[in-house]
TORVO-168982 format. One record per residue (C-alpha): residue number from 1; residue in one letter; z, x, y. Coordinates in steps of 0.5 Angstrom, whole numbers, plus 500, padded with zeros to 3 digits. Layout:
N
   num   residu    up   east   north
   NUM        A     Z      X       Y
...
//
This chain:
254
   num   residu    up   east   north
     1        X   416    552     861
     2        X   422    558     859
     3        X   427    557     853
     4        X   433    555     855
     5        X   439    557     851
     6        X   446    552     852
     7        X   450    555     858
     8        X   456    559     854
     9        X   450    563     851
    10        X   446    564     858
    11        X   453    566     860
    12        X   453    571     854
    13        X   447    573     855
    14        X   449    574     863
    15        X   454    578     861
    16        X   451    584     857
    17        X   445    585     861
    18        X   451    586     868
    19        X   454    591     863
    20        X   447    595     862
    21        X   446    594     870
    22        X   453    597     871
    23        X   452    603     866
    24        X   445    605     869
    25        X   449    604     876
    26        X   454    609     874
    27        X   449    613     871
    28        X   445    613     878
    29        X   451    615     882
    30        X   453    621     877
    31        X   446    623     878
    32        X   447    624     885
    33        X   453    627     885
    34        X   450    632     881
    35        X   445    633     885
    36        X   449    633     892
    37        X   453    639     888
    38        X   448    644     885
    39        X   445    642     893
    40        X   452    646     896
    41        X   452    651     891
    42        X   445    653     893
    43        X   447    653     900
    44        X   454    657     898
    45        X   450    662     893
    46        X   444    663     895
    47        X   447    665     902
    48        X   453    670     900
    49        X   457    665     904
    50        X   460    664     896
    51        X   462    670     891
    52        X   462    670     884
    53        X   468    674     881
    54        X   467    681     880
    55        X   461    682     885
    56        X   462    685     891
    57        X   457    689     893
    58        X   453    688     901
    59        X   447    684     900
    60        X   441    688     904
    61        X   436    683     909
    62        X   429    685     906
    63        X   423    681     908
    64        X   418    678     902
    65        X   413    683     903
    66        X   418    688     901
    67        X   420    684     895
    68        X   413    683     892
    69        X   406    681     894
    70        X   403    675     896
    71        X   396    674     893
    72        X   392    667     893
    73        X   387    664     887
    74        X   380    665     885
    75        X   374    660     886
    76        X   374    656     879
    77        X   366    653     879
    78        X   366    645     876
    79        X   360    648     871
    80        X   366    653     867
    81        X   372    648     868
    82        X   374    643     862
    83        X   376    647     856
    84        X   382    645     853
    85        X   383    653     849
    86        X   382    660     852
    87        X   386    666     853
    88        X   388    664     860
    89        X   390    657     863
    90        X   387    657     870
    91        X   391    652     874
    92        X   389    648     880
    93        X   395    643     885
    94        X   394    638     880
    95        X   397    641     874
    96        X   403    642     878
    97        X   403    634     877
    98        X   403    634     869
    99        X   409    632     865
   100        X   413    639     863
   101        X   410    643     868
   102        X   418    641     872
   103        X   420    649     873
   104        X   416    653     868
   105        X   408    651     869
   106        X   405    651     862
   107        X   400    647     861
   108        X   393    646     865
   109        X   387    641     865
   110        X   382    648     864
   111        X   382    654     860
   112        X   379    660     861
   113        X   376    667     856
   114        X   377    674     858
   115        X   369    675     858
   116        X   369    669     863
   117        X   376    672     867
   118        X   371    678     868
   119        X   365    673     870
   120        X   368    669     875
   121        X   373    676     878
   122        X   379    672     877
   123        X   385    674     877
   124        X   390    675     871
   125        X   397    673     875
   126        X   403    676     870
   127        X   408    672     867
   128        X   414    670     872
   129        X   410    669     878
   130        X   411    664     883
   131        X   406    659     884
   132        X   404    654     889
   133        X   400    650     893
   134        X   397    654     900
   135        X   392    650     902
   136        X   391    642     904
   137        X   396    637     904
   138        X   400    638     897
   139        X   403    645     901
   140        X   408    640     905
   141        X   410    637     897
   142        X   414    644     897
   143        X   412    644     890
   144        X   413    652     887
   145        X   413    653     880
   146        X   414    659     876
   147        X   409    661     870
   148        X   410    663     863
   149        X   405    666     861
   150        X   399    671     865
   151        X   395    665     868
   152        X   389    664     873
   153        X   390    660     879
   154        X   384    656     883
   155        X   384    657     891
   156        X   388    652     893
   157        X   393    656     890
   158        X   397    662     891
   159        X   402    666     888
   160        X   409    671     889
   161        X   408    676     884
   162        X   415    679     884
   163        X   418    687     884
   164        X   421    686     878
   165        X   425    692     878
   166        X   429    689     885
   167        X   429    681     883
   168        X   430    677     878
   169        X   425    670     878
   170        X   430    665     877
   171        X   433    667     883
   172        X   427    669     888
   173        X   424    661     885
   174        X   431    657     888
   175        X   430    662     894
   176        X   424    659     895
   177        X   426    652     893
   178        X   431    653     898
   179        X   425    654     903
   180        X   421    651     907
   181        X   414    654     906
   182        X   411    648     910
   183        X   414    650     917
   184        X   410    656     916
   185        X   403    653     916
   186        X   397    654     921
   187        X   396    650     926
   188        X   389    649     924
   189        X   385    642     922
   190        X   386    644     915
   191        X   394    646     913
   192        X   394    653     910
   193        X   399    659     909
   194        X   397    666     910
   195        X   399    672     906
   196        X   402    676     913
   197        X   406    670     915
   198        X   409    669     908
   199        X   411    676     907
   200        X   415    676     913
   201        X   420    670     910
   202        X   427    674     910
   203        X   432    674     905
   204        X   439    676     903
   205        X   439    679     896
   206        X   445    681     893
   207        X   444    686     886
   208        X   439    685     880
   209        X   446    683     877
   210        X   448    678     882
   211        X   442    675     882
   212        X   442    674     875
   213        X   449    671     874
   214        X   447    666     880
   215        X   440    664     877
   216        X   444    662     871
   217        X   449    657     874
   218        X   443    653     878
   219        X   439    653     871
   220        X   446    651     868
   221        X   446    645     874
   222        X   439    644     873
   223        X   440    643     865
   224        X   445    638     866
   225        X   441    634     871
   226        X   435    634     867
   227        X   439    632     861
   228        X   443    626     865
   229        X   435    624     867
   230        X   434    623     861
   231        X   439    619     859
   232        X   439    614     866
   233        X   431    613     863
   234        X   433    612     856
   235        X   439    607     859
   236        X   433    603     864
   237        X   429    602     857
   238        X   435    600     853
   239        X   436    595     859
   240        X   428    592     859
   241        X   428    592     852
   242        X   435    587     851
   243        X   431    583     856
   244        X   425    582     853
   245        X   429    580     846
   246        X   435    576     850
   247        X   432    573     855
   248        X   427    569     850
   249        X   431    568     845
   250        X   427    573     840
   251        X   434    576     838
   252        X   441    572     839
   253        X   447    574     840
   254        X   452    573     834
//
């Protein structure tokens, strides 16, 4: 048994639940050409294939290694892990998951003090590392993240600690969203990514300065998506909420 209003009503009600579809459809569609957009801009901009007015200095070729290190994490024993407070998040692959962890990584499962950070000879990553997995299936999800604060990393993980005096860390984390650490796995039975093989990816990098200006026009892109997102899931709400209210006669259309 379902409630049935009169069919002008049913009309009615038809009619503002397609007006919300086609709302969510154009939403959709300018999402994905937002997204093809900043796609190109990568591809132009990260390649020196497009430069931006006032730059005109010669990119060198320079290899990872020569930019920054390649340092993997630390065992982190079950018997330490659960605190919610310490001086230093210690994240695993899983955090990479968590809501708000999209570009920066905050927020980690496990915390750790600094006398536990000396104990279990952790190390400290700096602040503007590049994080990701290394180990296992989770490599090939491409994930990198960049950390916000001194931070511990588990075993399964490892990060880029960058030359700050030759890159900016926006820039190196496009770069390296740009690439695909997933092709450079050993053939072994477990998928991992060595440090050698790593330090060896070559880049294009243009001045600090030029760097920075290009890293800006990406997040800017970035923060445009991330805005028109949210809007297309506040409309996909919307949406559900009028059904739920019009289609069971919870709330009339006058």
């Amino acid at each position: 048994m379902i409630p049935m209003p009169g069919c002008s009503e049913q009309a009615a009600i038809a009619e503002a639940l397609s007006d919300a579809d086609a709302f969510i459809e154009s939403l959709d569609d300018l999402l994905a050409k937002k997204r093809q957009l900043k796609q190109g801009a990568m591809q132009e901009l990260l390649t020196g294939k497009k430069r931006l007015l006032g730059f005109s200095d010669e990119w060198e070729l320079a290899s990872a290694g020569d930019i920054g290190r390649f340092q993997s994490g630390s065992g982190f024993p079950i018997k330490f892990q659960g605190a919610s407070a310490g001086e230093y998040p210690f994240f695993k692959v899983s955090d990479m998951n968590t809501e708000g962890n999209e570009t920066f990584i905050e927020t980690a499962n496990n915390y750790i003090s600094e006398a536990l950070r000396k104990q279990l000879g952790a190390i400290a990553f700096p602040a503007n590392s590049i994080v990701f997995a290394k180990v296992g299936a989770a490599v090939f999800l491409e994930r990198k993240k960049i950390l916000t604060k001194a931070s511990c990393l588990d075993n399964n993980m490892a990060a880029f600690v960058l030359d700050t005096s030759r890159t900016d860390n926006r820039f190196i984390h496009y770069l390296l969203l740009n690439t695909k650490l997933s092709s450079l796995v050993s053939t072994t039975a477990l998928p991992s990514l060595s440090g050698s093989v790593l330090s060896a990816i070559k880049f294009l990098l243009p001045s600090v300065a030029e760097q920075t200006a290009i890293a800006a026009i990406l997040s800017d892109m970035d923060t445009e998506i991330a805005a028109l997102e949210d809007k297309l899931a506040k409309a996909r709400n919307l949406k559900q909420g009028m059904m739920q209210e019009l289609l069971t006669g919870r709330i009339r259309l006058v």
